[in-house]
Structures are given as structure tokens and as C-alpha cells.
C-alpha positions in Angstrom: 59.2 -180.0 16.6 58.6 -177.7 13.8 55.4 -177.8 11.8 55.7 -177.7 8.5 52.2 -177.5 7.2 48.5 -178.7 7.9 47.2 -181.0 5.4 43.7 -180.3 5.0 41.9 -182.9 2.3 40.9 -185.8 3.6 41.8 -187.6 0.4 45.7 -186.3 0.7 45.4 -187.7 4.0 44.1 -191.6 3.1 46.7 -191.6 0.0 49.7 -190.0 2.4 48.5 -193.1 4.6 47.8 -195.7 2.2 51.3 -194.6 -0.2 53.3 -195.0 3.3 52.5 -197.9 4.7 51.8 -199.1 8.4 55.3 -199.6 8.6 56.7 -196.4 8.0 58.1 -194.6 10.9 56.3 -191.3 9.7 52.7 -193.1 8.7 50.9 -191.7 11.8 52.1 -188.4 11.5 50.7 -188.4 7.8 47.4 -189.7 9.0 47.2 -186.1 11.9 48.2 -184.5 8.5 51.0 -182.5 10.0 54.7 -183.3 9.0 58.4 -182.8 10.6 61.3 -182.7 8.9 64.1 -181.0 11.2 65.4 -184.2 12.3 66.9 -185.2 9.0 69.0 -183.5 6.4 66.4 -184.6 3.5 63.8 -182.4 1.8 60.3 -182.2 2.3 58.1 -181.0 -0.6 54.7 -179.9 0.0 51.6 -177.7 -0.9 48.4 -176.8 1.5 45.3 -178.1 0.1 41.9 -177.1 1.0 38.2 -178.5 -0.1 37.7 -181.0 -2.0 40.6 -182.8 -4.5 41.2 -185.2 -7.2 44.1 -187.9 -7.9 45.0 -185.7 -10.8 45.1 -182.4 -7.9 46.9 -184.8 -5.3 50.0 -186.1 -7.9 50.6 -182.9 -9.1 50.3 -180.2 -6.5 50.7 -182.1 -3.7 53.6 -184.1 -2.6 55.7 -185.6 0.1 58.7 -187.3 0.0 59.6 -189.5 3.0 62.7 -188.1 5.4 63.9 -192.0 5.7 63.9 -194.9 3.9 60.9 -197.7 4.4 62.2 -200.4 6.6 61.8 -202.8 4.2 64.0 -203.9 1.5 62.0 -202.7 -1.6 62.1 -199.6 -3.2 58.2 -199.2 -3.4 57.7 -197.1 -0.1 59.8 -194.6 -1.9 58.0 -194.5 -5.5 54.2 -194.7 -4.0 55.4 -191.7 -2.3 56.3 -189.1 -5.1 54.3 -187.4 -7.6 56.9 -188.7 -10.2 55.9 -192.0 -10.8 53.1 -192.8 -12.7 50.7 -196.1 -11.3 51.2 -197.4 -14.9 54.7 -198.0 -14.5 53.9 -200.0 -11.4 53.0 -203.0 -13.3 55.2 -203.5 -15.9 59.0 -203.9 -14.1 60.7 -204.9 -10.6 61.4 -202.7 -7.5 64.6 -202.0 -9.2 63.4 -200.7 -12.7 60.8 -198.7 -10.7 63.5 -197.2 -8.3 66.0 -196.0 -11.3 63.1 -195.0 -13.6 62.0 -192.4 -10.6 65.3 -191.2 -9.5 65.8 -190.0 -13.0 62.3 -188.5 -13.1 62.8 -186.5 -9.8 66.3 -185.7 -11.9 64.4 -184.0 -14.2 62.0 -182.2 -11.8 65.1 -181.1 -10.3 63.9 -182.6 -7.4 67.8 -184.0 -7.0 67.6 -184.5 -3.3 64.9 -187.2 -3.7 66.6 -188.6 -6.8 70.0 -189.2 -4.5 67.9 -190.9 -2.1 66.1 -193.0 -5.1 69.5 -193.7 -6.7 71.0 -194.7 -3.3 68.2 -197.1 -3.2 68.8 -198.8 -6.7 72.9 -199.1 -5.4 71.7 -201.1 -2.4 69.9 -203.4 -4.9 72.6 -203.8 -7.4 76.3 -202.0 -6.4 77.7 -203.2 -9.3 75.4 -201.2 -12.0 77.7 -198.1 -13.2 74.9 -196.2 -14.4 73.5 -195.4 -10.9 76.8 -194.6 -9.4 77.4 -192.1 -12.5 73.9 -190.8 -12.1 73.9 -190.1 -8.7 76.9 -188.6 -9.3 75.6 -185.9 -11.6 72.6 -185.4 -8.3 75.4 -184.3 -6.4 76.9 -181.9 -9.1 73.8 -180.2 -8.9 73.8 -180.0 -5.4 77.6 -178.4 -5.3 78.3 -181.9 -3.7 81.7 -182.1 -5.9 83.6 -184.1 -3.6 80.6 -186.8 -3.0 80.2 -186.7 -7.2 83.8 -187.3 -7.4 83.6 -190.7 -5.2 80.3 -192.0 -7.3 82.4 -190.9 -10.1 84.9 -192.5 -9.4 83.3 -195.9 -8.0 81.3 -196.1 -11.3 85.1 -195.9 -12.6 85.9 -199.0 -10.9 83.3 -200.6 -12.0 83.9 -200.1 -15.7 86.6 -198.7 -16.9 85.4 -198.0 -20.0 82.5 -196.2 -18.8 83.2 -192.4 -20.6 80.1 -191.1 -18.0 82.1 -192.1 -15.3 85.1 -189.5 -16.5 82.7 -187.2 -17.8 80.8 -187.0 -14.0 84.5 -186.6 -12.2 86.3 -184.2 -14.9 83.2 -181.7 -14.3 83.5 -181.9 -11.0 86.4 -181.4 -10.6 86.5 -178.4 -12.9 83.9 -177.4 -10.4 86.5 -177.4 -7.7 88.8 -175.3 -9.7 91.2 -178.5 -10.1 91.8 -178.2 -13.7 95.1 -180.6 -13.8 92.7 -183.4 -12.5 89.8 -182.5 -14.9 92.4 -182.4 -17.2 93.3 -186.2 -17.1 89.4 -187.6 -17.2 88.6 -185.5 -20.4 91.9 -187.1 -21.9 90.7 -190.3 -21.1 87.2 -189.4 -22.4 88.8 -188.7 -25.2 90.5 -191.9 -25.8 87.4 -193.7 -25.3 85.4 -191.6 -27.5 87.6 -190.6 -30.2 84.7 -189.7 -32.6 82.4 -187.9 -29.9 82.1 -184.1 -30.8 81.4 -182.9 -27.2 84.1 -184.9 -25.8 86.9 -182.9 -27.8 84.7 -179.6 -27.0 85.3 -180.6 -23.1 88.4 -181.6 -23.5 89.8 -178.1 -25.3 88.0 -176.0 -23.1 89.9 -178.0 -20.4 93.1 -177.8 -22.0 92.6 -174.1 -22.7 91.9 -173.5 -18.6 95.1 -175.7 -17.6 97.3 -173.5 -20.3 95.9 -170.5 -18.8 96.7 -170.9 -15.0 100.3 -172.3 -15.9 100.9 -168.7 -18.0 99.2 -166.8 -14.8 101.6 -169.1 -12.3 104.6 -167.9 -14.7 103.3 -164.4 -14.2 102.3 -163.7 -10.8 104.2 -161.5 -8.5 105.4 -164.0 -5.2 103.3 -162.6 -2.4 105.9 -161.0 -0.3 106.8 -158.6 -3.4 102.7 -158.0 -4.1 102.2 -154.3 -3.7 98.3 -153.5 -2.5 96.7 -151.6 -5.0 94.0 -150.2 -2.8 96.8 -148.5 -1.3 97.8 -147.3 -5.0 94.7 -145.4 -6.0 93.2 -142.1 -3.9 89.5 -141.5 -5.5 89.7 -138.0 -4.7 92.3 -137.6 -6.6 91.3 -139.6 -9.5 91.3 -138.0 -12.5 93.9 -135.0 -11.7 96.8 -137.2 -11.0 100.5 -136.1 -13.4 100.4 -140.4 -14.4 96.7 -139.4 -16.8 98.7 -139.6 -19.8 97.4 -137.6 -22.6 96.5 -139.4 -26.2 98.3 -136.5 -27.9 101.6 -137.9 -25.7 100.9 -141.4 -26.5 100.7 -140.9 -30.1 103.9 -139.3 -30.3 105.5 -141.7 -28.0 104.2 -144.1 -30.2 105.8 -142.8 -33.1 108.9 -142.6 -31.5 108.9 -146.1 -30.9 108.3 -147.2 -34.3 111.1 -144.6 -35.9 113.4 -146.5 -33.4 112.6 -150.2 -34.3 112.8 -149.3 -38.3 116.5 -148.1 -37.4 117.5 -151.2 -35.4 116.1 -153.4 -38.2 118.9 -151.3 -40.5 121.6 -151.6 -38.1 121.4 -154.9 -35.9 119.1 -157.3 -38.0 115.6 -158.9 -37.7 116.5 -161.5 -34.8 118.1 -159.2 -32.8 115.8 -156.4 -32.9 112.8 -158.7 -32.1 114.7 -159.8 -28.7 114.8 -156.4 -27.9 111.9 -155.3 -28.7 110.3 -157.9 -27.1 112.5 -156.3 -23.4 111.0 -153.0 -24.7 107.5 -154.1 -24.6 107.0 -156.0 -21.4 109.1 -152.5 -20.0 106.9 -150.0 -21.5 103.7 -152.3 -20.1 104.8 -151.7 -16.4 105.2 -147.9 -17.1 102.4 -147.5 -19.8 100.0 -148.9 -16.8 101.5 -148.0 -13.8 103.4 -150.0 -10.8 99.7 -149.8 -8.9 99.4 -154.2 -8.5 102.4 -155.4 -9.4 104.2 -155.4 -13.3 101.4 -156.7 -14.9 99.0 -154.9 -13.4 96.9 -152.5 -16.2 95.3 -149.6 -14.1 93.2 -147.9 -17.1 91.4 -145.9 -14.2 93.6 -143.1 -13.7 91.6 -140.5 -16.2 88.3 -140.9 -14.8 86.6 -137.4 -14.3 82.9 -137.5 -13.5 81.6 -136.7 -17.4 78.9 -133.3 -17.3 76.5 -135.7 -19.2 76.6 -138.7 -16.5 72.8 -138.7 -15.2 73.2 -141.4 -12.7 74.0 -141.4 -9.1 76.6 -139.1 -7.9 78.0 -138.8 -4.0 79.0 -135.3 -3.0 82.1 -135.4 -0.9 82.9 -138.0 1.2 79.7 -139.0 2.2 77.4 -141.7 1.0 73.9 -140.7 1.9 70.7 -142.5 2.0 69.6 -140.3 -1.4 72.5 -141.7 -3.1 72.5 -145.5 -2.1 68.3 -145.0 -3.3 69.3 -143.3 -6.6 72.3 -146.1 -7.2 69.7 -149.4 -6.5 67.3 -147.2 -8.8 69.8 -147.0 -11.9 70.8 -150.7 -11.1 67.5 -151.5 -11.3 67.1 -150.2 -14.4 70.3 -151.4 -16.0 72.1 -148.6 -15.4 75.8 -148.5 -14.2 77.6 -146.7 -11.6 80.5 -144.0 -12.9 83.6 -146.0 -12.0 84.8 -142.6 -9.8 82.0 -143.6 -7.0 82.6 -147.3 -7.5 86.3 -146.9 -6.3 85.2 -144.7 -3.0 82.4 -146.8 -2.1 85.0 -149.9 -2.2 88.2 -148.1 -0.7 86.0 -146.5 1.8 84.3 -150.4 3.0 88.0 -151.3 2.6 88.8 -149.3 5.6 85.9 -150.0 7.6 86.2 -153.8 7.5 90.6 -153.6 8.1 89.5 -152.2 11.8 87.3 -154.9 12.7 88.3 -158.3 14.5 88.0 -161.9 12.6 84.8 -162.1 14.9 82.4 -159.6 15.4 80.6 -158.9 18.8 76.6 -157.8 17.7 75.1 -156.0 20.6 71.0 -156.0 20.3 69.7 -153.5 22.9 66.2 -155.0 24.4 63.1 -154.3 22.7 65.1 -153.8 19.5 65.5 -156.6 16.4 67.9 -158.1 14.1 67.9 -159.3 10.6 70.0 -162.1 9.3 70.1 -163.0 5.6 72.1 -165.7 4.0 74.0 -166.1 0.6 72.1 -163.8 -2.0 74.3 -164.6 -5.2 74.3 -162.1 -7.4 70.8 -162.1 -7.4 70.1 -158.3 -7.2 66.6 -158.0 -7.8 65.7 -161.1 -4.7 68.1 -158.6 -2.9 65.5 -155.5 -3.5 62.4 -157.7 -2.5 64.3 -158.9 1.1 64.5 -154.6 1.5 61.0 -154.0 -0.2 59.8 -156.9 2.4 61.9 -156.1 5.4 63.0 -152.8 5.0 66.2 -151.1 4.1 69.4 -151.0 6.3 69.1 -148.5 8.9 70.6 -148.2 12.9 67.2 -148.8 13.8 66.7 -151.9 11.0 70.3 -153.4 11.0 71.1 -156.2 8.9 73.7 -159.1 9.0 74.6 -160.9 5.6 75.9 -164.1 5.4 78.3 -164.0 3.0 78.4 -165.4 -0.7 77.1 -161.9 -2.1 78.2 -162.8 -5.2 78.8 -165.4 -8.2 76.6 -167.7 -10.1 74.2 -164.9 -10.2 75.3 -162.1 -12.8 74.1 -158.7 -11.0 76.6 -159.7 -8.5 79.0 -156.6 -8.9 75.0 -154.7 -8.1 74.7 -156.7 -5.3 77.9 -155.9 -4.1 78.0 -152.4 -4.2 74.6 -151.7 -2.9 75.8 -153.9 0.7 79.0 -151.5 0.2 77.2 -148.7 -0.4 75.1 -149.3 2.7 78.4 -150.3 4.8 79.5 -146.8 4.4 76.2 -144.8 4.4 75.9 -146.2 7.9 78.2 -149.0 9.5 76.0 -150.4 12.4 72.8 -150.4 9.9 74.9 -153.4 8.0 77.1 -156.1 8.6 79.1 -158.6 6.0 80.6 -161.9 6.7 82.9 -163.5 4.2 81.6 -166.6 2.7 83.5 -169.1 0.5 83.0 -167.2 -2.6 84.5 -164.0 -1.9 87.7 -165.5 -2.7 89.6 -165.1 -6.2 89.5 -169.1 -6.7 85.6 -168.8 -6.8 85.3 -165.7 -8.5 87.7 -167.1 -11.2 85.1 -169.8 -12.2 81.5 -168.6 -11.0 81.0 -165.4 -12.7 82.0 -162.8 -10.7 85.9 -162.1 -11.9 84.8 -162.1 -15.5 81.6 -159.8 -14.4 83.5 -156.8 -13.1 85.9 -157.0 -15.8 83.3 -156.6 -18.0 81.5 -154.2 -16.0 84.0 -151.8 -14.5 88.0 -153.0 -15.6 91.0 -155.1 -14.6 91.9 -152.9 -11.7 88.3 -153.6 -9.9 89.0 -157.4 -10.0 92.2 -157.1 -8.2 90.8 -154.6 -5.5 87.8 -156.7 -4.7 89.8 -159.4 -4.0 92.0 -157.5 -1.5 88.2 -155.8 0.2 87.0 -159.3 0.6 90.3 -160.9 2.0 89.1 -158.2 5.3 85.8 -159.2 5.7 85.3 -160.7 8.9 85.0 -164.6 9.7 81.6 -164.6 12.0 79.9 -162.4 13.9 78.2 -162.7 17.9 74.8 -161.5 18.2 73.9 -160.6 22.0 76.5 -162.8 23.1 74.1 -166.2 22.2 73.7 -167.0 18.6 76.6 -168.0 16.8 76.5 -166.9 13.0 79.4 -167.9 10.1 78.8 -168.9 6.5 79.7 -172.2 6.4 80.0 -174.2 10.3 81.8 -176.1 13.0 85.0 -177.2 13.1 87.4 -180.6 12.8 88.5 -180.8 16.6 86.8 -180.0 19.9 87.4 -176.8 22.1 87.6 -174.3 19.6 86.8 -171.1 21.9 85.7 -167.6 20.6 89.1 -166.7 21.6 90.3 -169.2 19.0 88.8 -167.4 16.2 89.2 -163.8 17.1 92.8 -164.9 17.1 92.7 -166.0 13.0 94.4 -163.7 10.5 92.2 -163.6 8.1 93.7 -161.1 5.7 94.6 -164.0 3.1 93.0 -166.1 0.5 91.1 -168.7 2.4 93.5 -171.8 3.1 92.6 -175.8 2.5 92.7 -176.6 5.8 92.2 -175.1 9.0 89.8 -173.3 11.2 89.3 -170.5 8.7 88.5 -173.1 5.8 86.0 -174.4 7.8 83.9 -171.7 8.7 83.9 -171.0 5.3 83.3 -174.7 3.7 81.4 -176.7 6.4 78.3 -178.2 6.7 75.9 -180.1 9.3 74.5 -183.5 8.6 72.6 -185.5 10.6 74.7 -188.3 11.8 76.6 -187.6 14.9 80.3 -187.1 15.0 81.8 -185.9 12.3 82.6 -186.9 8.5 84.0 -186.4 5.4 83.0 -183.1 3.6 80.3 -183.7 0.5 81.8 -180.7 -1.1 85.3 -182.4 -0.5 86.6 -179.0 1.3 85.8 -178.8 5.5 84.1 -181.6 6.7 80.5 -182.7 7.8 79.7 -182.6 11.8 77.0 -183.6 14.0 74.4 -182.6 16.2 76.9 -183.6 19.0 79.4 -181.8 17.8 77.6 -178.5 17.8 75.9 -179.1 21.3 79.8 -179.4 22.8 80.5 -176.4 20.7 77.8 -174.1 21.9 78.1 -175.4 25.6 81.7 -174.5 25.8 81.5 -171.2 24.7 77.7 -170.2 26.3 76.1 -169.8 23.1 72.4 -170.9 22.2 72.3 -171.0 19.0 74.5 -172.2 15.6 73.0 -169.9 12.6 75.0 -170.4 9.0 73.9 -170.7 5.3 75.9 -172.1 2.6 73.3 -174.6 1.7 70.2 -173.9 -0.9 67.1 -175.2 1.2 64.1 -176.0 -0.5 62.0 -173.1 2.0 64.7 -171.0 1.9 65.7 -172.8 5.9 66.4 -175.8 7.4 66.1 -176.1 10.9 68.5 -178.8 11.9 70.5 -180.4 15.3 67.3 -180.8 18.2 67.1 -177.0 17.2 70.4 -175.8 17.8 71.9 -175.3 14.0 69.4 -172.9 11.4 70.6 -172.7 7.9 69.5 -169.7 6.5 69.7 -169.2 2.3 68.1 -166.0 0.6 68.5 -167.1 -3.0 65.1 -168.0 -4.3 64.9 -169.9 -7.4 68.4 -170.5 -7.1 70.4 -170.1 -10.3 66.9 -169.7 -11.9 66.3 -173.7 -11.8 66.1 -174.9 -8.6 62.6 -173.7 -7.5 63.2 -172.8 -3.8 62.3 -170.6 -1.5 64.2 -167.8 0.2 64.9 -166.4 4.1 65.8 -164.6 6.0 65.8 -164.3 10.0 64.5 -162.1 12.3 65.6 -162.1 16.2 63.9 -160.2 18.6 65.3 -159.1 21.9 66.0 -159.8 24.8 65.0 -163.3 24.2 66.2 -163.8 20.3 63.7 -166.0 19.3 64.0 -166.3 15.8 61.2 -165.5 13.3 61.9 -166.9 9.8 60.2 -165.3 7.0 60.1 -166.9 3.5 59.6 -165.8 0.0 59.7 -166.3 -3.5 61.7 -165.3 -6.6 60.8 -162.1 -8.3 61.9 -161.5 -12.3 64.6 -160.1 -13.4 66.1 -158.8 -16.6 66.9 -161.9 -19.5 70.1 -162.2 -18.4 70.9 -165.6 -17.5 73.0 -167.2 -14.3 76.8 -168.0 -15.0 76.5 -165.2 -17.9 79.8 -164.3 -17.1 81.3 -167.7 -15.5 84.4 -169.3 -17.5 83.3 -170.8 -20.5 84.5 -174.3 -19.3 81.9 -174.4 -16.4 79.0 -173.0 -18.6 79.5 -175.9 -20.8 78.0 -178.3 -17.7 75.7 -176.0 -16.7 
């Protein structure tokens, strides 16, 4: 049993008892003023009170919302509870009113776990009503629930065809999912049933505009089997000095050249056939004018890049990061200051190598009387990143760290976060450790942020070779041989042995099914067996199902993130499963907590420490995310 807090004011007490009710399962807990929430997968909201307090102190800084629905039928157990409902509006309408005017006031407190559950509530009273399917449909968007929004979506559908929220709900979600075709279709249909509304044709080009774009990057790509690496193109100590930095002198001429020769064809062969050739002339001269490094249609504009005399920022001698370099790089980040693209290609190539040697799972020893740090998805969120090291310490043999995966996207000081875990990686390789998450993938990066970031950033030729780095980070790691730790969780089938996933090649794009997927994509719930994924990618399991999972493969523990938690934790499964998530104030709007994990051996106890956001500069989440997604932001 995990205590949550103490509740100290006799008056939060008696209204905690009265609001709840004799008959609610949790009323005598409320009454000993300590709370438990591991055994469900809902939130709990709270703040320590001491002395004396008022009403007025109790709705606002204090609240509780249940972790289970009252017994009964009406939705009153559920409104008494939060500090969202006014007693005023208790008089003046049914349970039903009360239970859809309070869902969409937790909505706007983006409290949107406790407005799913107040939502659910109203469905159970009237399944027919649209509005609450749609609503609670929009909860679950906000939750990066897409595939649950996309079934209330679509039930609000069936209920009323005509119903544009319904579209509008599924097309965003789906958008959310990267499934543009589908989006494609509801904003078409919004269309048709709003033929005047403004923002519907906004949505519906934008969506056009993102279909158009991955059928001309489908016509484009380069199959697979032909795909040259381009890591394996570039050598950073030779950047700079290599015979292909063309000279603007050359270029100018060549350029001259060109246009001499095109005035004569004109003369000779006519305006239609000169523009075909031309046209052959120009798609050749791309592949040379860039280079061969990723494929034809590649651009590397990297190959002149000599460390300018006037460059004051961080600078790595050799082949060596250092300590004094990875300080002096978080410095300049800190203050808005970039990296000279020269160190950004060794510190990247260099991680490169380090992670293509290790297996799909990693084996963590933790010699006795030592500790271990792990730390979940951090999001581009740089400056939450420097309090974890302010608060913890930085990454050292003697304070080694483990993150999660999901370094990046959302968050738009993700390419900072990035390269300060690399940097680290090769300052000292046992001081840090990085598991792949379900964003470090070029589907993801496409449509969160961090694609469009580095191009902005650094150039074309980064985007390309961070998607090939993250495509060898490793799946999971071990730690002592007991705890268990992967980004996302458990698995479809029984039996899956260590074996099973040391075995996965894992040098790919992540695939829609499979074990690999699931790691990535999974998540606990608390139900037993297993069920369909709320995300609609992996699936959902059970307290069972990680028991059986831990006892065939001697493990204690399940640890994972993938999940924003309210405390920055969730302790979940009779103890067995921790989520771990180190993004406070998540996306700057969803007011939670951070963690990150501390395991002590020989016994590996865990000891979670929380904390809060810190500020950053005034640049906003999703600053470089498509424009499509930043629409429904």
C-alpha cells in the first residue's frame, strides 16, 4: 500500500467523509485521512493541508477525486467529490446535467482523467447523447488516447451522422496517428456538412496539403534495399577538407555554363524540347550538386564546415568528449546558443558506434553498495533535463543513469536534449544508458516537432542521420538481473523469454505489430488479461499478465514510462509495474509532476523522487511540429 499523503484538517477530513458517502468503498480511508491509489489506473489529486481551513481553502487547494465509481447509480458521489462543481449548481438540474456540466469543467482544468470518468458516467445515463461520446473523445486526445478517441469518435458518428464534432474528434486523431488518408476523408465530410465554416476548410487544406506531401515523398523514396547509410557517407574528421567542398567561384561558372547551354538549345531544338531536357539536367545535376551521401535526393550542405576562428562556443579537441566540454555545451544551450555543426556530427557518429555494438537488451550490472538512476521520457524539455542533473547529479561511472526513451518531440529543445544524452554517451559509456522509445522513430518525428527542429537547427543531412542513430538504440535494458525496464510494456502472448528479445533486430523503423511494437507502444491497465490498446498501437495488459511475465523469466520488477502521471509515477500491478515519466508540466499545460528513480543495491529498492517544472525560454511546445497538428493543439 502506498501512501499518498496525510490529510491533516479536520474539516478536509468531515467534507472528504460527508462528499463520499458511507457507501463508498474508499469513505473510511478518507475519514484516517490517508489515501491509496496504486490499485487503479485513475488519478488522484491532492494537496497537504495543515491548521486551520475554510470551504473556500478546501474547494480550491484541496481535492480528491474518487479511484471508482459510487456504487450507486447517480452521478452525485462523483460531483460532491471535486473542487469543480460549484454547490449552486446542485439545485438547479438532474444527476445528468450535473455529471456533463463537471466533466467539461474538469475539461477545462485539464483535469481530463476525471472528466473521462465524469463523461463515462453521463454515457451510462443516456448512450444515445452524441455530445458526450464526442467530448470524451476530445479527453482522450489529450491524453494521446487516439485510438480510444477514435472509437467515441466514431460511436458519436453512429449516433448522428450529421454530427461535424464527431468527424472533427476522429480526423484529429487520426492525424495524430500519422494516418493522414483517414483524416483525410472526415475533414471532407466535415466539409460537406459545414460548407460555410471557416476552420473546417482551414483543417481540411492543411490535411490535404499533408496527404499531397507523403504521396510526392512515396514517389521519391529510395526502396530500402538500394538506401545507402549516410552515417557511413560522412567522416567528421575530415569534414571540411574533403575534394567534394565545391568552391562558389566553381559554381558560379558552372552556373554560367549551364545557362549559355540552354539559351543555345532554345535556338536549335525549340521550347518543349529543351524544357524536357532540362528538366533530366536538373534532377542530374541535384544528385551530383549534393552528393550520393543518402540516396539521389539526398542534399548534404555539410561538407564545407570548418570550425570558424570567431566560434566562441564549445569545441572538443580530438576525439575526445570531456567532462569540460559536455559542461561548456549544456552552458551555451542554456543560453540559446548552438553547437558548431562539426561537433554535432562526431558526437552523433561517435554514439552511432557505441549503440551498433550493443544487444536489443541490455544487461545492467549494479555492484553492492552502489545506486542507479532511472528517468523516463523527458521530451524535449531541456531545461527539466538540467534540474533532474542539478537535483541528482550529472552522469558519471560512479552516478550512472538509464533514460527511458522519448528524448525528444513535443518539446522544442529536443535536438538540446539529444545531444547533451549523446554527448554524455560518449564522454563516458557506463555513466549513461538510452532506450528507444516510440518517438525516436521518423513517423513521430515527422509530426511532433523534432524532424522539423533539426532542420531548422542544424540541416537536412542531421534529420536523416538521427533517424539511422535511433534505429540502434537498444529495446530494454536488465538492471542486476531483477528489474525489468522498456519504454512502453508487456507483450500480446505468454512466454516471451529475455532470450526472445535479445533475439529482435532492431535496426529498423519500428513495425505495427510485433514484440518490438510492443515494447515501444504498450501500456498497463488495471483489468486483468489483456485488451485493446487506448493509443490503438500495442495493446493494454494486466496485472496477471505481468506477474506470469516476471515469474518466467526471475525478474522482480516491471519499470516503463510512456505515460504522463499526474506525480510524475504511478505505481501500478500489487507493486510489480512502476511508470516512471520526467516531463513536468508536460507540454507546458498539463500541470504534473516529474520522476525519476533511484535503486539502491543489493536489494534495489526503489526510491522515487519527484519535482516540479522549472521556466524556460518563450518558446512554446510543438514550435516546430507540422502545421496540421499545431492546428489542434
Amino acid at each position: 500500500m502506498i501512501r499518498i499523503v496525510d490529510v491533516r484538517s479536520k474539516l478536509v477530513q468531515l467534507r472528504l467523509a460527508q462528499r463520499a458517502g458511507e457507501r463508498h468503498a474508499g469513505a473510511s480511508e478518507h475519514r484516517w485521512g490517508r489515501i491509496s491509489c496504486h490499485q487503479t489506473g485513475n488519478y488522484c489529486y491532492y494537496q497537504s493541508r495543515r491548521g486551520n481551513a475554510t470551504e473556500e481553502d478546501v474547494r480550491k487547494e484541496f481535492s480528491f477525486f474518487p479511484t471508482s465509481p459510487p456504487r450507486n447509480r447517480s452521478c452525485l458521489g462523483f460531483l460532491l467529490f471535486g473542487f469543480f462543481c460549484h454547490p449552486f449548481l446542485l439545485k438547479k438540474k438532474g444527476p445528468l446535467w450535473k455529471g456533463h456540466v463537471c466533466a467539461n469543467e474538469a475539461f477545462k482544468a485539464r483535469k481530463f482523467s476525471l472528466a473521462i470518468n465524469l463523461y463515462t458516467k453521463a454515457i451510462e445515463l443516456n448512450p444515445n447523447n452524441a455530445v458526450y461520446w464526442a467530448n470524451r473523445a476530445f479527453a482522450h486526445t489529450k491524453l494521446e488516447e487516439y485510438g480510444s478517441s477514435i472509437q467515441d469518435a466514431s460511436k458519436a458518428i453512429e449516433i448522428d451522422p450529421k454530427y461535424s464534432k464527431g468527424y472533427y474528434r476522429r480526423g484529429a486523431a487520426y492525424l495524430a496517428m500519422g494516418k493522414f488518408k483517414d483524416a483525410l476523408k472526415d475533414f471532407q465530410q466535415l466539409k460537406r456538412i459545414c460548407p460555410n465554416d471557416p476552420d473546417a476548410a482551414k483543417k481540411l487544406k492543411e490535411c490535404e496539403k499533408a496527404v499531397m506531401k507523403l504521396k510526392f515523398e512515396e514517389a521519391i523514396s529510395v526502396p530500402e534495399s538500394e538506401r545507402r547509410s549516410i552515417a557511413d557517407a560522412i567522416d567528421f574528421r575530415t569534414i571540411g577538407t574533403t575534394p567534394n567542398s565545391s568552391s562558389l567561384p566553381t559554381r558560379a561558372a558552372l552556373g554560367s555554363v549551364a545557362i549559355a547551354t540552354v539559351a543555345a538549345m532554345v535556338k536549335f531544338l525549340g521550347i518543349a524540347a529543351t524544357a524536357v531536357v532540362v528538366m533530366l539536367l536538373m534532377v542530374l545535376g541535384a544528385c551530383w550538386w549534393s552528393g550520393f551521401g543518402g540516396g539521389c535526393f539526398f542534399r548534404n550542405t555539410d561538407v564545407n564546415l570548418d570550425v570558424e576562428p570567431q566560434y566562441s562556443g564549445a569545441r572538443i579537441e580530438g576525439d575526445v568528449v570531456t567532462l569540460e566540454f559536455v559542461k561548456k555545451m549544456m552552458e551555451d544551450f542554456k543560453n540559446q546558443k548552438s553547437l558548431h555543426k562539426r561537433y554535432a556530427y562526431q558526437i552523433v557518429l561517435q554514439t552511432r558506434e557505441m549503440l551498433r555494438s550493443l544487444p536489443s537488451l541490455v544487461d545492467i550490472d549494479i555492484p553492492h553498495g552502489t545506486h542507479f538512476t532511472v528517468c523516463g521520457d523527458v521530451h524535449g524539455q531541456f531545461y527539466d533535463l538540467l534540474n533532474i542533473f542539478e537535483l541528482n547529479g550529472l552522469p558519471s561511472e560512479e552516478n550512472p543513469y538509464l533514460f527511458n526513451g522519448d528524448f525528444v518531440d513535443r518539446g522544442s529543445f529536443s535536438l538540446e536534449v539529444i545531444l547533451t544524452l549523446f554527448a554524455f554517451k560518449c564522454m563516458s559509456p557506463s555513466a549513461i544508458y538510452l532506450a528507444r522509445g516510440n518517438h525516436e522513430s521518423k513517423s513521430m518525428n515527422k509530426i511532433y516537432g523534432f524532424e522539423g527542429e533539426v532542420r531548422s537547427k542544424l540541416s537536412e543531412a542531421f534529420v536523416e542521420l538521427f533517424a539511422e542513430v535511433f534505429c540502434c538504440l537498444p529495446l530494454g535494458h536488465v538492471l542486476a538481473g531483477k528489474v525489468f525496464v522498456v519504454h512502453g510494456g508487456l507483450f500480446s502472448v505468454d512466454g516471451v523469454k529475455l532470450s526472445d528479445i535479445r533475439s529482435i533486430d532492431r535496426f529498423c523503423e519500428p513495425p505495427e505489430e510485433g514484440l518490438m511494437c510492443e515494447i515501444l507502444w504498450s501500456d498497463p491497465q488495471p483489468m486483468p488479461g489483456r485488451g485493446p490498446s487506448k493509443r490503438g498501437v500495442g495493446l493494454s495488459f494486466g496485472a496477471d499478465v505481468t506477474k506470469k511475465f516476471l515469474q518466467d523469466n526471475n525478474l522482480d520488477l516491471v519499470v516503463r514510462s510512456h505515460e504522463v502521471k499526474d506525480e510524475g509515477y504511478e505505481i501500478e500491478h500489487e507493486g510489480k509495474l512502476i511508470t516512471v515519466f520526467s516531463a513536468p508540466n508536460y507540454c507546458d499545460q498539463m500541470g504534473n509532476k516529474g520522476a525519476f528513480i533511484r535503486f539502491e543495491a543489493p536489494d534495489l529498492k526503489p526510491n522515487i523522487v519527484t519535482f516540479s517544472a522549472v521556466p524556460h525560454p518563450d518558446v512554446k511546445p510543438m514550435a516546430y511540429a507540422n502545421n496540421f497538428l499545431r492546428l489542434f493543439s
